[in-house]
C-alpha positions in Angstrom: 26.4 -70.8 312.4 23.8 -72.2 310.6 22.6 -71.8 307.2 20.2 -69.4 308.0 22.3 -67.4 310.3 24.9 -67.0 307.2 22.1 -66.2 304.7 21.1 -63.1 307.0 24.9 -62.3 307.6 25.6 -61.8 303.7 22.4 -59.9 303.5 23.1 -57.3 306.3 26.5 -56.9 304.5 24.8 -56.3 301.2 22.6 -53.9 302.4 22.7 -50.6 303.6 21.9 -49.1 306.8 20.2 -45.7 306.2 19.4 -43.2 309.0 15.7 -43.8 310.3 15.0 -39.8 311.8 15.4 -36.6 310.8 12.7 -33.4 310.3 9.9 -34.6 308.4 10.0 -34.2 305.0 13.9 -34.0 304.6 14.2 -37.2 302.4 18.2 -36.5 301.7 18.5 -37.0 305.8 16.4 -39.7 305.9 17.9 -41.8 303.0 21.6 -41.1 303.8 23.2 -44.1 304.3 25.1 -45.0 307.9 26.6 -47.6 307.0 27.5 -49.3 303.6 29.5 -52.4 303.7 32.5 -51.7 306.2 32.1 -48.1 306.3 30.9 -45.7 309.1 29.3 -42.4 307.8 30.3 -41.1 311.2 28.8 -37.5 310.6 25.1 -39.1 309.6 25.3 -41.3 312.2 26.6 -38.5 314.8 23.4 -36.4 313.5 20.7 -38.5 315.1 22.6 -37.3 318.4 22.8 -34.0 320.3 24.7 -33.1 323.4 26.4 -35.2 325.7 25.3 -38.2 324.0 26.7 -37.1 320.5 30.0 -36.8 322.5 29.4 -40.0 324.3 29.0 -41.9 320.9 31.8 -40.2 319.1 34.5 -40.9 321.4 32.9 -44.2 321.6 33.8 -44.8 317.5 37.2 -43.2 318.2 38.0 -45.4 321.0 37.4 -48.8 319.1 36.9 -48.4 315.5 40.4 -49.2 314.8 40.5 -46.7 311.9 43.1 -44.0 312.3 41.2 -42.1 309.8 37.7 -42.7 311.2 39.0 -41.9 314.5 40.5 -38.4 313.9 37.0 -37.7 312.5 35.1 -39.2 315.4 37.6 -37.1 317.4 37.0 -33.6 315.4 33.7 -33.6 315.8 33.7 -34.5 319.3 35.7 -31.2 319.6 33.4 -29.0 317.7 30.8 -30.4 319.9 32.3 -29.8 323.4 32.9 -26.5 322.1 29.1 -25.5 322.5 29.0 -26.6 325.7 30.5 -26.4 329.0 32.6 -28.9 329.8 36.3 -28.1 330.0 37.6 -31.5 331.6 36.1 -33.2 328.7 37.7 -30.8 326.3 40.9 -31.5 327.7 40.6 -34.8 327.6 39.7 -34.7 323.9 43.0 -32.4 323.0 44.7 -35.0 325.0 43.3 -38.0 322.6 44.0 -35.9 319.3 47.4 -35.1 320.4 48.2 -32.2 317.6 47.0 -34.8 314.7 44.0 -32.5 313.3 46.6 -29.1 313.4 46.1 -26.2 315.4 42.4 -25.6 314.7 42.1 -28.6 317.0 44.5 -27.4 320.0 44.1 -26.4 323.3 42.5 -23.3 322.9 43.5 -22.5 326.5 41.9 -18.7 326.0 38.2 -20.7 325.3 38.7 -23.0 328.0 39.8 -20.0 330.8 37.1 -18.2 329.7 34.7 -20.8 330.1 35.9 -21.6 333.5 35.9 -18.1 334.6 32.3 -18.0 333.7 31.4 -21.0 336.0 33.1 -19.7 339.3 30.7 -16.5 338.6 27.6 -18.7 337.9 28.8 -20.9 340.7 28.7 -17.9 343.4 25.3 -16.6 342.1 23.7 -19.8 342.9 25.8 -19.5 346.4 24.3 -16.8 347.0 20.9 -17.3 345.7 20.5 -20.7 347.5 21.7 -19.5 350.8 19.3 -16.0 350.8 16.6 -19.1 350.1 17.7 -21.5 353.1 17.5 -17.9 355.4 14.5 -17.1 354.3 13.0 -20.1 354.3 11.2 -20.9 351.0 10.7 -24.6 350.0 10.0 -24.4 346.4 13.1 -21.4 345.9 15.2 -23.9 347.7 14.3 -26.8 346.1 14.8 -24.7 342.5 18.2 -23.9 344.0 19.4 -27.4 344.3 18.1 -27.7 341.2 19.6 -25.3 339.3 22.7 -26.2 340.9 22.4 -29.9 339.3 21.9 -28.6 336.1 25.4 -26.5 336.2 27.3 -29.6 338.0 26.1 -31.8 334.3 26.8 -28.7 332.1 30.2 -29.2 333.6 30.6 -32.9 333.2 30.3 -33.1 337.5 28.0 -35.9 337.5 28.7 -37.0 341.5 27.9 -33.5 342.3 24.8 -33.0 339.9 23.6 -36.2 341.6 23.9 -35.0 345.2 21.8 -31.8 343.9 19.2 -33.1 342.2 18.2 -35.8 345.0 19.1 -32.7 347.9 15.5 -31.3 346.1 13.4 -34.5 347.4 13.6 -32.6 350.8 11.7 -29.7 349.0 9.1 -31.5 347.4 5.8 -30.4 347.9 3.8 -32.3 344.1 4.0 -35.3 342.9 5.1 -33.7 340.2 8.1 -32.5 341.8 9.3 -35.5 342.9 8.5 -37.0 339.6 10.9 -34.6 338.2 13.6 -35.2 340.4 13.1 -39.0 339.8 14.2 -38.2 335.7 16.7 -36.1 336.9 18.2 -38.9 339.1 18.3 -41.7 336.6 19.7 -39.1 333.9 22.7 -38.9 335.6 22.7 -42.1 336.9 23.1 -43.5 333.6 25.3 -41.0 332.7 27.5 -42.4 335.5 26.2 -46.2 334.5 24.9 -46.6 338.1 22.0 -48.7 337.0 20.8 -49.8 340.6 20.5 -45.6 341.0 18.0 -46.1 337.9 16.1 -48.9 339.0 15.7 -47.4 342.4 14.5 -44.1 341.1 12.4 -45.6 338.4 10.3 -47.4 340.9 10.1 -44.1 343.2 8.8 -42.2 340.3 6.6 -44.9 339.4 4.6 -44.5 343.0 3.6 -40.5 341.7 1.3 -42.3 339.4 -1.1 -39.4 339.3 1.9 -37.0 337.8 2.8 -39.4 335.1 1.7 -38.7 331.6 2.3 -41.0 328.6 5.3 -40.1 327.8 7.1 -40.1 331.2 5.7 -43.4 331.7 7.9 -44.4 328.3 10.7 -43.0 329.4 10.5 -44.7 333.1 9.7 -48.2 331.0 12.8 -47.5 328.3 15.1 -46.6 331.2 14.1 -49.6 333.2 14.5 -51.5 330.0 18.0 -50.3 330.0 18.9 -51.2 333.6 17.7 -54.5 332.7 19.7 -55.4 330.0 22.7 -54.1 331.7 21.9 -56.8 334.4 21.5 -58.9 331.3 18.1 -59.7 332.2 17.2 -59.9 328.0 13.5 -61.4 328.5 12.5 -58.8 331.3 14.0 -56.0 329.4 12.2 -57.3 326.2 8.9 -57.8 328.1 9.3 -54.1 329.6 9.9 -52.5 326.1 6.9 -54.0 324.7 4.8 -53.1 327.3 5.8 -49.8 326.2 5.1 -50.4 322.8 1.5 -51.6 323.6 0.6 -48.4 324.4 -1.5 -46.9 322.0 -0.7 -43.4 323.4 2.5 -43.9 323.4 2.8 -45.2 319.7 1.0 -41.9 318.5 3.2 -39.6 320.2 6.4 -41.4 319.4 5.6 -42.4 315.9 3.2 -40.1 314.9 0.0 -42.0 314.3 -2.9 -40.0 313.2 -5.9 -40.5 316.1 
C-alpha cells in the first residue's frame, strides 16, 4: 500500500459514515451516523431498507459480522421483519439461527406461522380457481393477470422457482409492449433474488427491444440491473461504463435526485 492508499485508509477510519436518505427534511435521519470507527449502527443502516432486502441485508450482518452482540440484533430485527410478511420458511430459518438467545418473544410462534400458512392454501385455491375459470373461458389479459398474481404470492412466500415460472408463463398472454415490459422487471426481480444473473441479462435485453414502453425510469432500472449482472461477471469497466450512462441522463438525474427543471 502506498502512501496515499494509507492516508485515505486512516481518513475513512476517522470519519464517519452517515446515512445519505431518508424523507426530506428529517435532518436527525439523515445525519445519523452508520458507522463510526468499528461500529455498525445496524438499525440506521437496516432503515434505508424495506422488505426482502432489509431481511436480505440483516441476515447478511448476522452471518459475518463476527459480533455475537451485533448478530443477535441483526437477527431480532430480521424477525420483526419477517413477521410483516409472508414468509414462513424464512421465519423458521431465522428461529433456527437465534436458537432461544433473544427469549421467548423471539420463539417460534408456531400459532403465527399456522395461521399464516392456513391463509396461503386459501389464497392459493382462489387463484386455482380464478386462473382456471380464465383458461375456460378464454381471456388473455384475465389469464395473463392470473399468472401474475400467482407470481406475486409464490415471492410473498419466499418460492422464487415458482414465482419465476409465473411471471415468464404471462409472456404467452402479452398483448402491449407494456406488458411484456412488465414481465421483463418481474423476471430479473426474482432472478436476482435467486442470483441467476444470465436470467437478468437475458431479460434486460428483451425488455430493452419494447423501447416504445420504456420511460426514464425503467430505462434506469434496466441500466442499474445490467450494471449489476456485470459486475457479478466481474466485468468492472462495462459495468462502470453502463452506470454512467445512466447517470448521463438528465431525466434520470431529476427524478432520482430531485433536480429542479
Amino acid at each position: 500500500m502506498d502512501a496515499e492508499d494509507e492516508a485515505t485508509g486512516h481518513m475513512i477510519e476517522e470519519e464517519e459514515i452517515y446515512v445519505n436518505g431518508g424523507e426530506d427534511g428529517d435532518e436527525s435521519k439523515r445525519h445519523r451516523p452508520i458507522i463510526s470507527g468499528e461500529q455498525l449502527d445496524i438499525e440506521a443502516y437496516a432503515a434505508l431498507y424495506t422488505g426482502r432486502t432489509k431481511i436480505s441485508r440483516l441476515l447478511f450482518i448476522a452471518e459475518k459480522c463476527g459480533n455475537a452482540s451485533m448478530q443477535l440484533d441483526a437477527l431480532r430485527m430480521a424477525y420483526d421483519e419477517i413477521k410483516k410478511g409472508e414468509n414462513t420458511q424464512l421465519f423458521r430459518e431465522v428461529v433456527a439461527k437465534i436458537d432461544g438467545r433473544l427469549g421467548p418473544n423471539y420463539g417460534p410462534d408456531n400459532a403465527w406461522a399456522d395461521a399464516v400458512d392456513r391463509r396461503a392454501e386459501l389464497r392459493k385455491e382462489k387463484l386455482e380457481n380464478e386462473l382456471n375459470a380464465y383458461r375456460t373461458n378464454l381471456i388473455k389479459e384475465s389469464i395473463r393477470m392470473g399468472y401474475n398474481d400467482f407470481g406475486d404470492f409464490y415471492f410473498a412466500h419466499g418460492q422464487l422457482g415458482d414465482a419465476f415460472k409465473n411471471y415468464v408463463r404471462t409472456r404467452d398472454y402479452c398483448t402491449t409492449s407494456k406488458h411484456i415490459v412488465h414481465m421483463c422487471l418481474n423476471a430479473i426481480l426474482v432472478s436476482i433474488e435467486m442470483g441467476q444473473f444470465t436470467h437478468v441479462t437475458s431479460y434486460v435485453s428483451k425488455a430493452e427491444q419494447s423501447q416504445d414502453a420504456l420511460d426514464s425510469i425503467t430505462i434506469a432500472k434496466l441500466r442499474c440491473t445490467a450494471g449489476l449482472a456485470l459486475l457479478e461477471g466481474k466485468k468492472y469497466k462495462l459495468a462502470a461504463r453502463k452506470q454512467e450512462e445512466d447517470l448521463n441522463n438528465n431525466n434520470t438525474k431529476r427524478r432520482v435526485f430531485k433536480i429542479p427543471t
